[in-house]
BAFI-3210 file (N, C-alpha, C; in Angstrom, 3 decimals, decimal comma, padded with zeros to 6 digits):
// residues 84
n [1|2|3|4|5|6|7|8|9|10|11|12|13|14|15|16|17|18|19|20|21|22|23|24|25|26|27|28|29|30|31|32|33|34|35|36|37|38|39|40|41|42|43|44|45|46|47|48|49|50|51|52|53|54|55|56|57|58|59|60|61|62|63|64|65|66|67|68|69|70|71|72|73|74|75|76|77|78|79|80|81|82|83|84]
n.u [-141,872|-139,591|-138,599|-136,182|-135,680|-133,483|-131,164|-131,989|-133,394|-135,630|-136,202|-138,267|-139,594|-138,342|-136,910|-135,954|-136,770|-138,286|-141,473|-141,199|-139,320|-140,696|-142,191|-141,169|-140,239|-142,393|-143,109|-140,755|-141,655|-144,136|-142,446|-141,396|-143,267|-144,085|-146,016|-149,873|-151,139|-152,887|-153,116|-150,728|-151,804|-153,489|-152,056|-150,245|-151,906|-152,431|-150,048|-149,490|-151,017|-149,619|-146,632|-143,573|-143,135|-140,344|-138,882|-140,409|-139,731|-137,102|-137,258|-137,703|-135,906|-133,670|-134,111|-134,879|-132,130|-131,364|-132,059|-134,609|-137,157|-138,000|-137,755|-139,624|-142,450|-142,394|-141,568|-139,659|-138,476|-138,864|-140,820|-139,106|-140,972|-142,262|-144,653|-144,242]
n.v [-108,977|-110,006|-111,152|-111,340|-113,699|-115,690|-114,859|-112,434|-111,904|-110,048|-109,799|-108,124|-108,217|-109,619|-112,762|-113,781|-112,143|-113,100|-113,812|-112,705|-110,047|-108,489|-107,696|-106,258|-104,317|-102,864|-101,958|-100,095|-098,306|-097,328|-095,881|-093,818|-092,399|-093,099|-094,554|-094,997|-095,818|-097,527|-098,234|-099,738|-102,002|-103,068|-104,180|-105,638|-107,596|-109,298|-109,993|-111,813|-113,819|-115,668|-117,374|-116,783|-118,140|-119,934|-121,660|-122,050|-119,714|-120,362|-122,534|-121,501|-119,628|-120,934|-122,629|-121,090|-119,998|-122,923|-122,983|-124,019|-122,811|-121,758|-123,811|-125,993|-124,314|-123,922|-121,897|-119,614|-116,583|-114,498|-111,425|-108,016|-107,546|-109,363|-111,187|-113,701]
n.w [-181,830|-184,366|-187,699|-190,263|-192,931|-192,280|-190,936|-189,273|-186,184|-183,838|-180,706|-178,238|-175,837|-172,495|-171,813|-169,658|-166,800|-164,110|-162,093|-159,531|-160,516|-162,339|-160,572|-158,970|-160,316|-160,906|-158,179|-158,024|-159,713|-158,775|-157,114|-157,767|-158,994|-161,464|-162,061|-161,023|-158,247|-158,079|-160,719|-160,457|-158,903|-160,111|-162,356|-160,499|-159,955|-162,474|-163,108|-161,067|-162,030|-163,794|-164,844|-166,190|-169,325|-169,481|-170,947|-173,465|-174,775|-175,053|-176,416|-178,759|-179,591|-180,142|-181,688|-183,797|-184,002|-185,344|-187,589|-188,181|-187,792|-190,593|-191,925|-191,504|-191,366|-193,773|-195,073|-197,035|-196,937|-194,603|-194,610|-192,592|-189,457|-190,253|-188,114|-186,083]
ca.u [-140,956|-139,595|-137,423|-135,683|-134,841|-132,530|-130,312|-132,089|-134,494|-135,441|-137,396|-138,479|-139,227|-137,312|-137,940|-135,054|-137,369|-139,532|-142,560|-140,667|-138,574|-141,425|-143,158|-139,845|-140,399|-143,572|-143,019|-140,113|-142,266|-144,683|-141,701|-140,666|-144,559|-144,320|-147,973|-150,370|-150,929|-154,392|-152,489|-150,072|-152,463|-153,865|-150,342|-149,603|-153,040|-152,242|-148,932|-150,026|-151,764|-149,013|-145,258|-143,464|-142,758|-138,873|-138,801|-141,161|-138,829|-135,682|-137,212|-138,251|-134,447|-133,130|-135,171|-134,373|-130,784|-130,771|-132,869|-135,907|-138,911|-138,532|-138,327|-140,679|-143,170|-142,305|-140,969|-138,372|-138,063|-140,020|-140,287|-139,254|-142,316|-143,495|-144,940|-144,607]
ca.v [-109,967|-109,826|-111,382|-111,022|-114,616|-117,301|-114,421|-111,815|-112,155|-109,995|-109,539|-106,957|-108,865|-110,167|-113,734|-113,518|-112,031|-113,369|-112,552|-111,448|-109,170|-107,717|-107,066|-105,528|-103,138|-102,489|-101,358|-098,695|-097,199|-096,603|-095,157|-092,418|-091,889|-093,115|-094,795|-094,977|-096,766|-098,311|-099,266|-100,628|-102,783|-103,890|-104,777|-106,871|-108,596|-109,668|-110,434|-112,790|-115,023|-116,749|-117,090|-116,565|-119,634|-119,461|-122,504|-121,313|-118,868|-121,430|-123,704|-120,748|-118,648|-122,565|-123,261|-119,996|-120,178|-123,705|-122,418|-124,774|-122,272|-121,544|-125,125|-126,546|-123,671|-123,433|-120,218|-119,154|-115,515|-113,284|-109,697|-107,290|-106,938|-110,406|-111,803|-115,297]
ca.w [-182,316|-185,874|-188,116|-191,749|-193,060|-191,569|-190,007|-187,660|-185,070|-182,932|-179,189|-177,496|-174,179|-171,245|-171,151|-168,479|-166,318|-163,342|-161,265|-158,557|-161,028|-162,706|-159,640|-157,963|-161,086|-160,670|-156,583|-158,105|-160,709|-157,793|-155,821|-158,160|-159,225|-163,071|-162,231|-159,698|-156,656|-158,172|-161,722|-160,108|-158,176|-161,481|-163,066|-160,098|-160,358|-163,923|-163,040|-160,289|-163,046|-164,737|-164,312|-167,727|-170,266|-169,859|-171,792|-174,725|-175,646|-174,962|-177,933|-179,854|-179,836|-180,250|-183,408|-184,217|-184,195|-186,118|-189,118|-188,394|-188,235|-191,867|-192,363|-190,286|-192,070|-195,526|-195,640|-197,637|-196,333|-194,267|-194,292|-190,840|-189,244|-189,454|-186,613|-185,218]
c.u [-140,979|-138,393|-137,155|-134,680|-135,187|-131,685|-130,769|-133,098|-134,441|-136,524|-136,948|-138,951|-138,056|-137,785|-137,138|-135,820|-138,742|-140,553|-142,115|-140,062|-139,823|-142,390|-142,729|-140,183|-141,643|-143,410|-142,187|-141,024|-143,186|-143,859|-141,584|-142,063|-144,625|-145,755|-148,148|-150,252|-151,867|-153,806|-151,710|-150,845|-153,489|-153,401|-149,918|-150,641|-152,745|-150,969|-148,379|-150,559|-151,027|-147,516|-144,538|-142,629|-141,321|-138,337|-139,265|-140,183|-137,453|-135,965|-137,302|-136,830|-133,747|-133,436|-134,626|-133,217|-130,092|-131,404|-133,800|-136,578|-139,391|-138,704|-139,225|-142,273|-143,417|-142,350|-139,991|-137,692|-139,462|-139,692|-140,045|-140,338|-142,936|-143,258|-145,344|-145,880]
c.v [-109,915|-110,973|-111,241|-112,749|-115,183|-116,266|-113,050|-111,524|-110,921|-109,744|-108,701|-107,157|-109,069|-111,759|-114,603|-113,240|-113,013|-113,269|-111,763|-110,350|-108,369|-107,392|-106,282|-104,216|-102,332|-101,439|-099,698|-097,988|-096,490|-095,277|-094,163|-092,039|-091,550|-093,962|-095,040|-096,033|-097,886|-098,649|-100,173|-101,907|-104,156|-104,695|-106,287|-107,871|-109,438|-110,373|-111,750|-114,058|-116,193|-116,364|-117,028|-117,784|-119,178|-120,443|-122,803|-120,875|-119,445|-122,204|-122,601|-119,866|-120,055|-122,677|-122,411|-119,912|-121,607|-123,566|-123,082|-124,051|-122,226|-122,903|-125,426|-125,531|-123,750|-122,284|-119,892|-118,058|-114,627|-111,839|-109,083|-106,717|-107,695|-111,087|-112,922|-115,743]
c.w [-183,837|-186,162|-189,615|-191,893|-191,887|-190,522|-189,325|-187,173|-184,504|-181,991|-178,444|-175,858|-173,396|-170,889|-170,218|-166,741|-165,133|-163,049|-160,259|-159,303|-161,548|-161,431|-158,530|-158,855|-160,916|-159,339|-157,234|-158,548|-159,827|-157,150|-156,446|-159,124|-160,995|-163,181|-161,421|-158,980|-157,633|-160,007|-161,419|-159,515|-159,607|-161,882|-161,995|-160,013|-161,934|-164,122|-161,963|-161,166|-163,839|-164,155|-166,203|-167,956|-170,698|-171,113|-173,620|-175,460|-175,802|-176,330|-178,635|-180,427|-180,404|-181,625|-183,900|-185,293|-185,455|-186,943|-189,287|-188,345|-189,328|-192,318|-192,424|-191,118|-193,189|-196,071|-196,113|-196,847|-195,643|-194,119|-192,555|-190,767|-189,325|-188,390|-186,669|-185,247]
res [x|x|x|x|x|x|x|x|x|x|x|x|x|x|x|x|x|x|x|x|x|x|x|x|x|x|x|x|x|x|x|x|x|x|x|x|x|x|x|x|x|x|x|x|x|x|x|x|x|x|x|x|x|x|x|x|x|x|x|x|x|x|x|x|x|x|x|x|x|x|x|x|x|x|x|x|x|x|x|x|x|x|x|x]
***
């Protein structure tokens, strides 16, 4: 996650995304043998643990969008490449 300023953000997630969706992904990557059986088994252990904060990122693109982080901080400008 980056941004420059008041005008551009950006993310490299999906915070669109489910557990069932990431764990639908998970099954293909098995299917066409982009990782193993026993990573995969990992991935969906880890992915079992939490469900993702759709809402998190709802205030955080929100805030975003109305120019409060830099407020709210006291940042004037940040360089690309800083991180949240």
């Amino acid at each position: 996650m980056f941004r420059y300023g008041d005008h551009i953000m950006g993310i490299q997630g999906h915070p669109e995304y489910s557990k069932d969706i990431l764990l639908n992904i998970i099954d293909r990557f098995i299917q066409r043998n982009f990782i193993t059986e026993n990573f995969a088994m990992r991935l969906k252990e880890k992915a079992g643990m939490w469900e993702p904060d759709k809402e998190a990122w709802k205030r955080l693109c929100i805030s975003f969008l109305k120019g409060r982080y830099c407020e709210r901080n006291g940042i004037e400008n940040m360089n690309i490449g800083g991180i949240f």
